[in-house]
Legacy VTK file of the C-alpha trace (Angstrom):
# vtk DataFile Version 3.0
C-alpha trace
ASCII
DATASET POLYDATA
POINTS 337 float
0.000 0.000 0.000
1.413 3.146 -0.724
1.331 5.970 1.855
-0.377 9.066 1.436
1.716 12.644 2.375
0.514 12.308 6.078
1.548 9.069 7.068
5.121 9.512 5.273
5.727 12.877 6.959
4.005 11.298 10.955
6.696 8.174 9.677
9.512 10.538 8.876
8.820 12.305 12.264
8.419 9.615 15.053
11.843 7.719 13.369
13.713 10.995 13.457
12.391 11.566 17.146
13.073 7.892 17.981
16.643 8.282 16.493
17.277 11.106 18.633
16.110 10.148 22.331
15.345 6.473 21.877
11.895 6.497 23.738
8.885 5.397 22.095
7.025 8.285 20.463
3.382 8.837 20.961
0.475 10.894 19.324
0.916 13.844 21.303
4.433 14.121 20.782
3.482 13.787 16.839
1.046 16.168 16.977
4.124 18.698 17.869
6.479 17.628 15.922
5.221 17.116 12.482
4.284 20.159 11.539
0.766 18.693 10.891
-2.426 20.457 11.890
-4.435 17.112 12.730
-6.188 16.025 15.374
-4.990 13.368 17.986
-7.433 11.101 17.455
-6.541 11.489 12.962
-2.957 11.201 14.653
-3.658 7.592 16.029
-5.268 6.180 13.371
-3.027 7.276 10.573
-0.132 5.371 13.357
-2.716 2.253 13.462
-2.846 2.050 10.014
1.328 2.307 9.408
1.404 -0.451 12.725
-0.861 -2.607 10.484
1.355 -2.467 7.703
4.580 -3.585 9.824
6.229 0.349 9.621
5.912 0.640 13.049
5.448 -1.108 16.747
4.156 -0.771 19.803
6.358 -1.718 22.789
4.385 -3.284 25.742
5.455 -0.683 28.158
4.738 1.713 26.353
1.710 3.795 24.752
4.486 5.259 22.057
5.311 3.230 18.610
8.724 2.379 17.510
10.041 2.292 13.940
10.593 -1.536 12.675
13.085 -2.637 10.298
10.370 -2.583 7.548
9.716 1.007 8.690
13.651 1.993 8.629
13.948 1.009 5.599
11.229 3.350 3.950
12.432 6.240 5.851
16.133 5.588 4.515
15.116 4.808 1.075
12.645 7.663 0.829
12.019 9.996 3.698
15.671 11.128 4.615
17.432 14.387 4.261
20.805 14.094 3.789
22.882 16.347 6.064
25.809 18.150 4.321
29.308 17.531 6.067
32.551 19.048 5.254
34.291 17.162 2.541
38.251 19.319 3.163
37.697 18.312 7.199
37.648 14.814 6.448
39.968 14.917 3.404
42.821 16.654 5.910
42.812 13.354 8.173
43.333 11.143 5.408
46.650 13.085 3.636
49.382 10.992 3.750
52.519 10.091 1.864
51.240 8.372 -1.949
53.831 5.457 -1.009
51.707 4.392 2.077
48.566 2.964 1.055
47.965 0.821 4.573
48.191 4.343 6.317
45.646 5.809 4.051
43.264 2.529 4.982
44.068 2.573 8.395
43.296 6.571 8.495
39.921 6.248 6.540
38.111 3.311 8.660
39.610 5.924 11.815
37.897 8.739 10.049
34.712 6.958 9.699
34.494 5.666 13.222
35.594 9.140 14.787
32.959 11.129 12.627
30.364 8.776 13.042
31.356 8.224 16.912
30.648 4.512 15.934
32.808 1.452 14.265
34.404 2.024 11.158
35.409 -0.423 8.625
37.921 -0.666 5.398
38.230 -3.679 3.005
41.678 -4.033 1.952
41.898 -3.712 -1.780
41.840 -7.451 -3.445
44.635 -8.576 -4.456
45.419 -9.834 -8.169
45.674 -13.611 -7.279
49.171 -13.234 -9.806
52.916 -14.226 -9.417
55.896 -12.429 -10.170
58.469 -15.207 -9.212
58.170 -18.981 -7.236
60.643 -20.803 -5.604
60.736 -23.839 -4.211
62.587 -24.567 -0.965
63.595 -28.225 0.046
63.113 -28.203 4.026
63.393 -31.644 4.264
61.937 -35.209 2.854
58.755 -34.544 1.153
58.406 -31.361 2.660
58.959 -27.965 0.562
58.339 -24.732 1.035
56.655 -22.716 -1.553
57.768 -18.906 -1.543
55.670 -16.808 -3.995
56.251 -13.280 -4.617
53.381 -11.025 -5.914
53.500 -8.188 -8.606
53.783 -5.447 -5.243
56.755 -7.120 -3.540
54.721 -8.768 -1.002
55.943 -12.439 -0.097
53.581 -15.493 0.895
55.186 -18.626 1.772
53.293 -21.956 1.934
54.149 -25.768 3.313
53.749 -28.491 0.194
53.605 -31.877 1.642
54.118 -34.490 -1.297
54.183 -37.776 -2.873
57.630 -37.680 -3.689
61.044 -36.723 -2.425
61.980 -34.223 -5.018
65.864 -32.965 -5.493
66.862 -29.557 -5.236
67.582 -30.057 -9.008
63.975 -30.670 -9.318
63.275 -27.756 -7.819
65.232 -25.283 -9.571
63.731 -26.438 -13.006
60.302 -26.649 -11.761
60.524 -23.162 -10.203
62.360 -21.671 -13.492
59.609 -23.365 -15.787
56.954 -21.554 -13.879
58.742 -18.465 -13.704
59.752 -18.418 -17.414
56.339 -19.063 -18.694
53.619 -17.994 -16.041
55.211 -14.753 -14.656
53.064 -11.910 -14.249
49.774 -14.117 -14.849
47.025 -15.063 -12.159
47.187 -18.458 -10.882
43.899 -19.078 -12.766
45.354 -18.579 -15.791
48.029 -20.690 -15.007
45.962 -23.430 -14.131
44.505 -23.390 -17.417
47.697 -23.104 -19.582
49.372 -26.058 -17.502
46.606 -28.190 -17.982
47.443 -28.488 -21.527
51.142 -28.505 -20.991
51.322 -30.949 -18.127
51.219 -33.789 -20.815
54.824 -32.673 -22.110
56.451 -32.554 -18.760
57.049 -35.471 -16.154
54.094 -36.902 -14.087
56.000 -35.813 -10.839
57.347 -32.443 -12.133
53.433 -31.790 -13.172
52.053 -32.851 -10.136
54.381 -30.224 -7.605
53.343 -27.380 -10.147
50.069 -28.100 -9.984
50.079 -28.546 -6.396
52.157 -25.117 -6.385
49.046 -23.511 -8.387
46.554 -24.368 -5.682
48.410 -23.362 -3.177
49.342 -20.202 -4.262
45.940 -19.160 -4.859
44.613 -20.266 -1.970
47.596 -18.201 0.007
46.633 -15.215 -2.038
42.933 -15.457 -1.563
43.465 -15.350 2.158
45.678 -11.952 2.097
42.283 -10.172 1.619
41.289 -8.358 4.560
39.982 -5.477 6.375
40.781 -2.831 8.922
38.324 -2.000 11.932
38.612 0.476 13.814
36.217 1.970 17.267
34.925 -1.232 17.775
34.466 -0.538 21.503
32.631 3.056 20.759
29.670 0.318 20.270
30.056 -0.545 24.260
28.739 2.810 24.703
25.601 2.525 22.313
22.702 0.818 24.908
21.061 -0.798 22.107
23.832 -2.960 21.132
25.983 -3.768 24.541
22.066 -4.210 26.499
22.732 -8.093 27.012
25.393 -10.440 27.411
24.110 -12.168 24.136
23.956 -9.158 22.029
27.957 -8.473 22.791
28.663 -11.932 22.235
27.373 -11.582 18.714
29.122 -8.181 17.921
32.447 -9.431 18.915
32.071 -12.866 17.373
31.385 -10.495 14.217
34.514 -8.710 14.610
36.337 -11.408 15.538
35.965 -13.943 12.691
35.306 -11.276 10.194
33.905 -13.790 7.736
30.500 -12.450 7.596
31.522 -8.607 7.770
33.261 -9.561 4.547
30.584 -11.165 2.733
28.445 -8.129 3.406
31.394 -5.921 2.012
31.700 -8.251 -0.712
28.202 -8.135 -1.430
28.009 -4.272 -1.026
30.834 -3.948 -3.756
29.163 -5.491 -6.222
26.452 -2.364 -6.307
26.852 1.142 -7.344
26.805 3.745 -4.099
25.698 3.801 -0.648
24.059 0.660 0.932
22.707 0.486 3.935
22.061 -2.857 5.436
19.280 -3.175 8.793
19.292 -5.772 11.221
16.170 -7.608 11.424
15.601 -6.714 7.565
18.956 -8.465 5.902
20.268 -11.728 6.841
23.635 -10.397 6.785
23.817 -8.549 9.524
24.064 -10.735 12.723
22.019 -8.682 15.174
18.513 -6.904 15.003
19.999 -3.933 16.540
22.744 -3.320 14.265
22.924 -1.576 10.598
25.809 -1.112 8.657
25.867 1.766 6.240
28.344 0.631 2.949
29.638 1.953 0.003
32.170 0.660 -2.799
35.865 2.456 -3.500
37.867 2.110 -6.546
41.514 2.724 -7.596
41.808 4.377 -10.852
37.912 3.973 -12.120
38.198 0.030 -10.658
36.260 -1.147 -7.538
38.861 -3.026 -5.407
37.226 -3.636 -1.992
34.391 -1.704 0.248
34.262 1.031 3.708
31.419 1.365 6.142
30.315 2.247 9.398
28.478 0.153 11.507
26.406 0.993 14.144
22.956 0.644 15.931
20.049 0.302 13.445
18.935 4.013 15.530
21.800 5.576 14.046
21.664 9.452 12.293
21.110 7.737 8.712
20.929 11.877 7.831
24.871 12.135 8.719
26.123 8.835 8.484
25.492 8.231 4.687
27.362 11.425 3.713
30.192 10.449 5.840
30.699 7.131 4.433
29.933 8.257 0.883
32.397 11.229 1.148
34.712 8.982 2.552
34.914 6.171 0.078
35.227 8.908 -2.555
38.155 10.532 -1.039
39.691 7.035 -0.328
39.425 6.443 -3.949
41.845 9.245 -4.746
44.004 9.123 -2.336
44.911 5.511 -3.626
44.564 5.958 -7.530
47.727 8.601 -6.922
49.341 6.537 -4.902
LINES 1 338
337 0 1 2 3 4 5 6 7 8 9 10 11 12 13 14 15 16 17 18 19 20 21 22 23 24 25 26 27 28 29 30 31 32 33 34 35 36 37 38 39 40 41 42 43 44 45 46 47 48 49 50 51 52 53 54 55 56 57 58 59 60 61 62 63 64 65 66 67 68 69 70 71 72 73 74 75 76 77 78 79 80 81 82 83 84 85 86 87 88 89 90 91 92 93 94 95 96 97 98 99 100 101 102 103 104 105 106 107 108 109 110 111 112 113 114 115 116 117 118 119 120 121 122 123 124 125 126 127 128 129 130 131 132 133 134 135 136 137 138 139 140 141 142 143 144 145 146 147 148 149 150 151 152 153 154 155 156 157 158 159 160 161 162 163 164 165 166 167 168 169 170 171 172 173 174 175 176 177 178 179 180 181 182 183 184 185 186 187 188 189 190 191 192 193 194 195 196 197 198 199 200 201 202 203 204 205 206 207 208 209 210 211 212 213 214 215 216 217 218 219 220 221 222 223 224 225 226 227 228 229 230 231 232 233 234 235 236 237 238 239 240 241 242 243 244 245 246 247 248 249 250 251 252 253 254 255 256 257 258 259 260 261 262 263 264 265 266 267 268 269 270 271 272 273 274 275 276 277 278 279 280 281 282 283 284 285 286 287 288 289 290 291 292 293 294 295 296 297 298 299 300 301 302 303 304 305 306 307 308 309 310 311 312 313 314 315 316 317 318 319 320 321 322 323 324 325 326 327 328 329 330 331 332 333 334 335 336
């Protein structure tokens, strides 16, 4: 059902209100607020009808109605004024040397949780799952160490356990095939070109590349990560640190990380600002919680995602700008870099 003028602008004002003080708002304090010249009694009906519809509750202690998830998400998607914040104060905590991208991470999720007074959260840029040189390292009898270097400099190292006892001979030519040929490509690729080429080179000799392959993409693949920072601003926020159980989930978020990431993962995949509400997306872990997104890019590509997360009564109004601002100026700080 759509809503008529009235019940978006009594919806706009008890979520605003609610944001603000946290109490349940009732008809009275509508009828003050809203701007509306209506009656109490037109007041509580239009709030029956958007509590029939699922935009809003009634606590049992209370006479007031809270916004729902359902009713959150309306008033973000089309009830909120964006607040204007200002783009050089945030872009002066995030200058730093163009040879320091970590720093520039590390400073942005710190800029998010310090504006927004809640946590704030940076997804690494992904890495090109690519090699720039292998080398195989004999540590003892079917046991080698796999050093791969990637296209930045960065070194991952990874324990092969095989089949056979290969010589350091082995090695060598094994390494300088891979080198010679693959350099510079993603482990994918190589996978694909070896397949066909595996029939010209000895079964064992294929077998440790191809076991070198997996292995280096998997260690890749795991160098993805992200940078949190005022996690424990959200012990102060009542709504998320009320019970034992609700802090159990929020650190258990923090602390394995794996489903923050597939909601970052998910919000790069879409243009903008996304804003994800507890209760409403299976995503987040907790009822209470939202987490406002959005994607960043080095040079016109989207590498990885920033956010803020906080209660799901969080200042939508400020927090979108900051994190959309943000993400923007993250973007070219690291496409200069």
């Amino acid at each position: 059902m759509q809503l008529d003028n009235r019940a978006q602008t009594l919806l706009k004002a008890l979520v605003e209100r609610y944001i603000a003080d946290g109490q349940p708002v009732g008809s009275r304090a509508l009828s003050k607020i809203s701007g509306l010249d209506l009656s109490p009694a037109t007041i509580r009906n239009i709030m029956a009808d958007l509590e029939e519809m699922g935009y809003v509750a009634s606590p049992h202690t209370s006479a007031g109605r809270i916004p729902t998830p359902r009713g959150y998400r309306l008033f973000v998607d089309t009830l909120l004024t964006v607040q204007q914040i200002d783009e050089n104060a945030v872009e002066a905590g995030m200058r730093l040397p163009a040879h320091q991208p970590q720093k520039v991470i590390a400073n942005a999720a710190q800029m998010l949780s310090s504006l927004s007074q809640f946590a704030g959260v940076v997804q690494s840029p992904r890495r090109e799952s690519a090699f720039q040189q292998i080398e195989f390292l004999r540590l003892s009898e079917k046991r080698i160490l796999l050093v791969i270097v990637d296209p930045r400099g960065d070194v991952q190292n990874r324990l092969l356990l095989t089949d056979v006892d290969y010589s350091p001979a082995q090695l060598i030519q094994s390494a300088n095939y891979l080198n010679q040929h693959f350099a510079g490509l993603s482990f994918d690729q190589v996978r694909a070109r070896l397949t066909g080429e595996l029939r010209q080179l000895r079964d064992d000799m294929g077998r440790l590349m191809q076991a070198a392959v997996e292995a280096g993409s998997e260690a890749l693949a795991e160098t993805d990560d992200m940078v949190i920072a005022g996690e424990r601003n959200l012990l102060s926020v009542a709504d998320l640190s009320s019970n034992m159980s609700s802090l159990r989930q929020m650190f258990e978020m923090f602390e394995q990380k794996t489903g923050l990431m597939q909601l970052l993962d998910v919000s790069s995949k879409a243009g903008g600002v996304q804003i994800f509400i507890g209760g409403e997306s299976k995503l987040v872990p907790m009822d209470e919680m939202s987490v406002v997104t959005a994607p960043y890019e080095v040079n016109g590509k989207i590498v990885g995602t920033l956010g803020v997360i906080g209660p799901t009564r969080m200042a939508y109004e400020r927090v979108i700008p900051i994190v959309d601002i943000t993400a923007k100026l993250l973007s070219n700080a690291l496409s200069h870099s």
